[in-house]
C-alpha positions as CSV (number, residue, x, y, z in Angstrom):
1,X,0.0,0.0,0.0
2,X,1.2,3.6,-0.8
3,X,0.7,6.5,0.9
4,X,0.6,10.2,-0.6
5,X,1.9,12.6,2.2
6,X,3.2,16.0,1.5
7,X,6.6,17.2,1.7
8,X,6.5,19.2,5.1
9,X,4.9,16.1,6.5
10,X,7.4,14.0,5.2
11,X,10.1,16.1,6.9
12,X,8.0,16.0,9.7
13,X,8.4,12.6,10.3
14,X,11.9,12.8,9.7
15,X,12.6,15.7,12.1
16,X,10.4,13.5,14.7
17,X,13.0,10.6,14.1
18,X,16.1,12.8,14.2
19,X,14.6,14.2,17.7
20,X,14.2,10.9,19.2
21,X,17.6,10.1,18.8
22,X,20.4,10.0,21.6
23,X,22.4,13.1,20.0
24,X,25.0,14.8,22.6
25,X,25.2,18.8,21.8
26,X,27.4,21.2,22.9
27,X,27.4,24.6,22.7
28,X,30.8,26.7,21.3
29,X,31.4,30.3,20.7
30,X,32.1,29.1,17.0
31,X,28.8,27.1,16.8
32,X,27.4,23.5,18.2
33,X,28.6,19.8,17.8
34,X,26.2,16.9,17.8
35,X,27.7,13.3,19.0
36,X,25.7,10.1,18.6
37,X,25.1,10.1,22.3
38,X,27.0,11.8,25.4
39,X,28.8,8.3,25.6
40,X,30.5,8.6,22.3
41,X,31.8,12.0,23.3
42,X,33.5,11.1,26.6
43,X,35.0,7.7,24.6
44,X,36.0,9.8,21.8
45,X,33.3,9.3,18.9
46,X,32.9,10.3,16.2
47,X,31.2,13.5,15.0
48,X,28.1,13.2,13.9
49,X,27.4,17.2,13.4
50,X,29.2,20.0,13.7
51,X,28.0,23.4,12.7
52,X,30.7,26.8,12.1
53,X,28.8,30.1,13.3
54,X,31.2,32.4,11.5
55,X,31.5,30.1,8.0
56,X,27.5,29.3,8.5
57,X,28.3,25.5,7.8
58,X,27.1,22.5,8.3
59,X,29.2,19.0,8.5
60,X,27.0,16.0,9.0
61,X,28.8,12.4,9.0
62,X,27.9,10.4,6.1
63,X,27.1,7.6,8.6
64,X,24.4,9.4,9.5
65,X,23.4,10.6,6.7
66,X,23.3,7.2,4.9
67,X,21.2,5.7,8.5
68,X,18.5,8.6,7.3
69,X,18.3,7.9,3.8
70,X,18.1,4.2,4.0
71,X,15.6,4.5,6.9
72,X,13.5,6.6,5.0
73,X,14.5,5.2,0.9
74,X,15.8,8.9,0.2
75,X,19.1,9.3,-2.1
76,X,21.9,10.9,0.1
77,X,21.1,14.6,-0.9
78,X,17.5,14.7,0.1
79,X,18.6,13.0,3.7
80,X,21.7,15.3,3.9
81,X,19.6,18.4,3.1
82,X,16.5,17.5,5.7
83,X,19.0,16.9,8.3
84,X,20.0,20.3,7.6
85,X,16.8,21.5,8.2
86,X,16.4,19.9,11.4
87,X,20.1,21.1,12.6
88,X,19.3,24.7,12.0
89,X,15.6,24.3,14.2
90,X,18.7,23.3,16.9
91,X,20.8,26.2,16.9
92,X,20.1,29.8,17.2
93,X,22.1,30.8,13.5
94,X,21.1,30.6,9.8
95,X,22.9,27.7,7.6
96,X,23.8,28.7,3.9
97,X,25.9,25.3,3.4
98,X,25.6,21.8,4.3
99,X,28.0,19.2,3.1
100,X,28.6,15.9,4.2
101,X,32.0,13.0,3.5
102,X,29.8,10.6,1.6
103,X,31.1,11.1,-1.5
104,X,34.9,11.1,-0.5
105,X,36.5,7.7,-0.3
């Protein structure tokens, strides 16, 4: 069975997913970082955002991007720009770029 839902419902449910999730954030004068939990920061994890104030920049870790997209069946740059979204309801500046290391090898 298929559904037809509209785009900022769509999102919706992805932002809802993206809240629900363990993420570890801490504040910095040049903008906020986003672990997988607070765990993974004190052990030394991984990244999984990190925003620039200055730069107005988004990094997200293509392991989390590629978790949205397959979760969801979107290609990489539909998941890497609604997690965007979601970051900047997070954080108190405006994003003009977010990029992501999925295509680097």
């Amino acid at each position: 069975m298929k559904f037809i839902i509209s785009e900022s419902k769509f999102n919706s449910l992805v932002f809802d997913y993206l809240n629900s999730q363990n993420f570890y954030r801490m504040s910095y004068v040049w903008g906020f970082v986003f672990w997988d939990s607070r765990e993974s920061k004190e052990s030394g994890g991984y990244i999984s955002i990190a925003t620039n104030r200055q730069n107005k920049d988004c990094f997200v870790n293509s392991d989390l991007v590629v978790k949205v997209a397959s979760f969801f069946g979107l290609d990489l740059d539909t998941a890497l720009n609604i997690i965007g979204e979601w970051v900047k309801t997070k954080i108190n500046f405006d994003l003009d770029y977010i990029n992501s290391d999925f295509d680097s090898e």
